[in-house]
C-alpha positions as CSV (number, residue, x, y, z in Angstrom):
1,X,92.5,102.7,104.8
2,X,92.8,105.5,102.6
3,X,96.2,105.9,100.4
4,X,97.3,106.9,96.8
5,X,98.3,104.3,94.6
6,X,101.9,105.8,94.1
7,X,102.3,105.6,98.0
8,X,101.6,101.5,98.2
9,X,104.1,99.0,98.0
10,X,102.1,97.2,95.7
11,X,102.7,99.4,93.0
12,X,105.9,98.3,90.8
13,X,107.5,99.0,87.9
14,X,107.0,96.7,84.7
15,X,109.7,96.7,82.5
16,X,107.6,94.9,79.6
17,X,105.0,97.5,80.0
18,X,106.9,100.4,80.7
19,X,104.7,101.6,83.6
20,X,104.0,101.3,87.0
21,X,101.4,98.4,87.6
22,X,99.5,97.2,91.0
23,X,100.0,93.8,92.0
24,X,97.6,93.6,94.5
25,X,94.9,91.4,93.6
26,X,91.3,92.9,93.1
27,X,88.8,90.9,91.7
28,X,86.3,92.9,89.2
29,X,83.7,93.5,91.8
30,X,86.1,95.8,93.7
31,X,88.0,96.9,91.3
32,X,84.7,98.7,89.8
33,X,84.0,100.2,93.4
34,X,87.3,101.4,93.5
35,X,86.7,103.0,90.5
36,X,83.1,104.2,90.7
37,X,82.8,105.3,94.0
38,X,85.9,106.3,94.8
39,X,86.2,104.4,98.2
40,X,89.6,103.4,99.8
41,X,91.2,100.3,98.3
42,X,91.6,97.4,100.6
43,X,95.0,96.1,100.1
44,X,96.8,99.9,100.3
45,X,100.1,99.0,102.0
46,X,102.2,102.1,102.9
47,X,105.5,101.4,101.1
48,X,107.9,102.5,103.7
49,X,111.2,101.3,102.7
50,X,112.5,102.5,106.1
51,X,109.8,101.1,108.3
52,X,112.4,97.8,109.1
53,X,115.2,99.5,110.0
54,X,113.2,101.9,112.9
55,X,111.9,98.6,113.9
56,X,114.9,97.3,114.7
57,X,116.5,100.3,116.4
């Protein structure tokens, strides 16, 4: 699944850092593939804040 990073619910604020972090665990294999080849990561989650409510409706 192909996503940006500042589209994922995984990416949060952290107030010690002072910068958006991902929490979604990548161990160092795919983190390097992520970063070498470019590919899609695998724990992109849209972060639809909305996607609840048009559930319930």
């Amino acid at each position: 699944m192909a996503g940006h990073c500042e589209d994922c619910a995984y990416q949060v604020y952290d107030d010690a850092l002072d910068e958006y972090v991902c929490e979604a665990y990548l161990d160092e294999d795919e983190f390097c593939r992520l970063l070498q080849h470019g590919g899609a990561c695998p724990y992109f989650r849209p972060g639809d804040d909305y996607a609840l409510v048009r559930h319930q409706n």
